[in-house]
C-alpha positions as MATLAB code, in Angstrom:
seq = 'XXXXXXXXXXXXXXXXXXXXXXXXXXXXXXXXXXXXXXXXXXXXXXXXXXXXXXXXXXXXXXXXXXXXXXXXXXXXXXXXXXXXXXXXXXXXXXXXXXXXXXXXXXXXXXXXXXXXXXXXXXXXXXXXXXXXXXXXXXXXXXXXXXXXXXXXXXXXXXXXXXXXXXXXXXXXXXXXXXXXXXXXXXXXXXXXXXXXXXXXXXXXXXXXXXXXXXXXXXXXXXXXXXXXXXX';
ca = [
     117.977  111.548  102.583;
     118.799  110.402   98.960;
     122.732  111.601   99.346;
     123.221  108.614  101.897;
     121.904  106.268   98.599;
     124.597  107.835   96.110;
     128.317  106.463   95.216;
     131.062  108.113   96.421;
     131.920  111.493   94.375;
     128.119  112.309   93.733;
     126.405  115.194   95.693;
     122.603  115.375   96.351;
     120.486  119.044   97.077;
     116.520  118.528   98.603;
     113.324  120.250   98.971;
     110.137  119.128  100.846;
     108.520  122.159   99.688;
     108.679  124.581   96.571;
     110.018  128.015   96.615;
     107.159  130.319   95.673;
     109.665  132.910   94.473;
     112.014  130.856   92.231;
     112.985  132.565   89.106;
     114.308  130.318   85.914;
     116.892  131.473   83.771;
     115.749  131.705   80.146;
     116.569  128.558   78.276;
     114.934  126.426   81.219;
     111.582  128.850   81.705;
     111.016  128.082   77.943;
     110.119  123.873   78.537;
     107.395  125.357   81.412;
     106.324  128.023   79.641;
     102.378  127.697   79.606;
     102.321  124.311   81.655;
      99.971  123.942   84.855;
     101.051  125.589   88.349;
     101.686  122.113   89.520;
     104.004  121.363   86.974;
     105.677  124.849   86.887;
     106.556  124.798   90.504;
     108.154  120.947   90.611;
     110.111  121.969   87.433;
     111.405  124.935   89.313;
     112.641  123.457   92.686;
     113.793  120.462   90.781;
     116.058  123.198   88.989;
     116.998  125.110   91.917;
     118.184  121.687   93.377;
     120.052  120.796   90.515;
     122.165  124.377   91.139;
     122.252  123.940   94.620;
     124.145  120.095   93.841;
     126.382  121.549   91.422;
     127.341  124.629   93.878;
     128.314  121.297   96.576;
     129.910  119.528   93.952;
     131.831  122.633   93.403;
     130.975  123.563   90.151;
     129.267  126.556   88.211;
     124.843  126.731   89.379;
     124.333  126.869   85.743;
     121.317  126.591   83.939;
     120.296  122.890   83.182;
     118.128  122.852   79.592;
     116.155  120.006   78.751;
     117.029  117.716   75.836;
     114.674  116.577   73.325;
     113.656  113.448   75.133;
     112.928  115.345   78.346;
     116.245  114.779   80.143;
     118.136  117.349   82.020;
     121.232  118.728   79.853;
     124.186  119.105   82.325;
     127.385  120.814   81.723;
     130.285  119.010   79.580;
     132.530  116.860   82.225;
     128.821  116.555   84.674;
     126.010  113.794   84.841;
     123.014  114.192   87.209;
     119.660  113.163   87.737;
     116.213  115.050   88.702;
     113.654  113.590   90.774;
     109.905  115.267   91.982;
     106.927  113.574   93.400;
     104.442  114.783   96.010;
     106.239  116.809   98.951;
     109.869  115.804   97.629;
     112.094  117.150   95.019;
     116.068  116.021   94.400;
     118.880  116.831   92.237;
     122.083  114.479   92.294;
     125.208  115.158   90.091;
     128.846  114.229   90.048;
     132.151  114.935   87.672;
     132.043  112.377   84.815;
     135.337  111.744   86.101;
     134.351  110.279   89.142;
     131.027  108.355   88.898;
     130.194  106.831   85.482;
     126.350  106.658   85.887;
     123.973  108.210   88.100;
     119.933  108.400   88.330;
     117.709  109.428   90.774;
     113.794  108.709   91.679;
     111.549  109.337   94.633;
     107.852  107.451   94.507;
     105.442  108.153   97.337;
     105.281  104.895   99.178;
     101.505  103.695   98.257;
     100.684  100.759   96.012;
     100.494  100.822   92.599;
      97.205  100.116   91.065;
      96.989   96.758   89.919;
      97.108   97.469   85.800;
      99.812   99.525   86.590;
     101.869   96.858   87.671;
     100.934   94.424   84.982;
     102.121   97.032   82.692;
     105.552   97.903   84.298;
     106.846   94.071   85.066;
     108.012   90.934   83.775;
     106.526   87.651   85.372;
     109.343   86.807   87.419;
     109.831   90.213   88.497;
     105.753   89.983   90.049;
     106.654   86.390   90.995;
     109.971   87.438   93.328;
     107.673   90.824   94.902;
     105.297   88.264   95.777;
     108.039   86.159   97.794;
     109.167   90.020   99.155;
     105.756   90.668  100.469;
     105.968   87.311  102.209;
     109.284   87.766  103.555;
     108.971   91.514  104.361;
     105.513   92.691  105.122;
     104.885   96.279  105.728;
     108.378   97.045  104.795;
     107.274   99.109  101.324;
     104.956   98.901   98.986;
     107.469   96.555   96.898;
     105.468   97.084   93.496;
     106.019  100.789   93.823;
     109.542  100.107   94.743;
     110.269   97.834   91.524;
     108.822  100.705   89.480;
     111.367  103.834   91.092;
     114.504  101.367   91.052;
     113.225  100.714   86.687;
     112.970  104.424   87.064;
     116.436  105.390   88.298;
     118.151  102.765   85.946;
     116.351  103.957   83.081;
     117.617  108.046   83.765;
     120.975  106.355   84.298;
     120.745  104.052   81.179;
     119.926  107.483   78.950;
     123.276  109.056   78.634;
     124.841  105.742   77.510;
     122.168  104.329   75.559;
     120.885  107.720   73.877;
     117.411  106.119   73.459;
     114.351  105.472   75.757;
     113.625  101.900   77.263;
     110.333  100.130   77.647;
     109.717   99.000   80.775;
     109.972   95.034   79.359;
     113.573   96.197   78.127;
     114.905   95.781   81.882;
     114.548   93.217   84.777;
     114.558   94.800   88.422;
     115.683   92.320   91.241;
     115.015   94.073   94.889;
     116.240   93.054   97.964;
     115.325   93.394  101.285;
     118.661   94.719  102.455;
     118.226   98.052  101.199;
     119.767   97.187   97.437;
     118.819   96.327   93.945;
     119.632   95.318   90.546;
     118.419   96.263   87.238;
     119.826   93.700   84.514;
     119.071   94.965   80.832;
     116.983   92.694   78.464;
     118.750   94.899   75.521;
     121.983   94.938   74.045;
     124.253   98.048   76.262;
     126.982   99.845   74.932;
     130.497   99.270   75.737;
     131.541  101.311   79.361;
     134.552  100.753   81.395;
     135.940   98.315   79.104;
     132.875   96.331   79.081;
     129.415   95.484   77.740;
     126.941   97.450   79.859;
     124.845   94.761   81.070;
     122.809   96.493   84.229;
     123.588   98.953   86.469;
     123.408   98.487   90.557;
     121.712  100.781   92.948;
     120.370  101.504   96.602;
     116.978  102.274   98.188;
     115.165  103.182  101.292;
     111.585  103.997  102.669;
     111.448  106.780  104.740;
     108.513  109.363  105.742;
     105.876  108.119  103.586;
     108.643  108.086   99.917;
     110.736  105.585   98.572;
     114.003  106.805   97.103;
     116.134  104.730   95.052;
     119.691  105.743   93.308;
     121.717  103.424   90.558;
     125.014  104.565   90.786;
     127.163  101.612   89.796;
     127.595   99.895   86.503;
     127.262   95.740   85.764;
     129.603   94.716   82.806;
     129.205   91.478   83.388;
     126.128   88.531   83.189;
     124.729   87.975   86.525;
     121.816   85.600   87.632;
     119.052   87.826   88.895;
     118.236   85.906   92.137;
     115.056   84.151   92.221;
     115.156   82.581   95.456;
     113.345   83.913   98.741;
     114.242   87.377   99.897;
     116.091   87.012  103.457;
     116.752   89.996  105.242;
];
């Protein structure tokens, strides 16, 4: 499902369920080593995935460490993304070459609870999901939506920015037509000639998830759209 989200060049692997029998090379077995069954098992498929992405993408199913923030380590010339949440798991990757950013999330497609929200968006941002809910009832749970597209930017942002983000340190503009926009609040580093303003990305609701991908980059100011969502 998520592949058909991703920019040309980048590969996805799935799982709806985790393989009991996965084994973990060394270097990755060490970050789950004494966590929780849960958290063991999602760690694992999310691995496997990421191997079975790289094997499509036709590279080496290498082991993928974590780095010291908690973000997947890929091999020199790769970027990639890992996402888990109930009943789904995804890996996405692509040659540096070919795709400059790339991040991955799945949700489940329930609301968020209400001090959740508060804490995750600006005022416009609650201001244009109330207009979406308006526009678009039933369509997705657009809080949880706001919060996976934040989500994907931010495991994009990471590579390039080499430090986390606060959820107040991006604006997410969604849009009924399957796409969305995360503009930065922060000051981005220079890519493709450019100053990193935001990065651009798809989503879609599908068997009880929402999935959303960033795989383009915005180097220039653009007006996050305030107006009411039209589909």
């Amino acid at each position: 499902m998520i592949e058909g989200l991703l920019p040309p060049g980048a590969v996805a692997a799935e799982a709806f369920d985790d393989d009991a029998d996965g084994r973990l090379p060394a270097e990755e077995a060490r970050v789950v080593a004494g966590a929780v069954a849960g958290r063991h098992r999602e760690f694992t498929t999310g691995r496997l995935c990421a191997r079975r992405a790289l094997a499509r993408a036709g590279l080496p199913p290498v082991a993928v460490p974590t780095g010291r923030a908690g973000e997947p380590c890929w091999p020199e010339g790769v970027i990639g993304s890992i996402t888990h949440c109930a009943g789904y798991r995804a890996a996405a990757v692509a040659r540096a070459c070919d795709v400059t950013v790339l991040g991955i999330d799945a949700e489940p497609d329930l609301p968020l609870p209400d001090d959740t929200l508060e804490a995750i968006t600006l005022p416009d941002e609650r201001r244009r999901l109330r207009l979406l809910e308006r526009a678009a009832p039933g369509r997705a749970h657009w809080g949880r939506l706001l919060f996976s597209a934040k989500e994907s930017a931010y495991k994009a942002w990471f590579p390039l920015g080499r430090r986390l983000l606060d959820f107040s340190d991006a604006e997410a503009d969604i849009r009924p037509d399957g796409s969305f926009e995360v503009t930065l609040r922060v000051p981005g580093p220079q890519v493709d000639g450019g100053r990193l303003t935001g990065f651009g990305g798809r989503w879609t609701a599908y068997g009880g998830l929402l999935l959303t991908a960033v795989g383009t980059v915005v180097t220039t100011p653009r007006q996050v759209l305030v107006g009411t969502p039209t589909n």
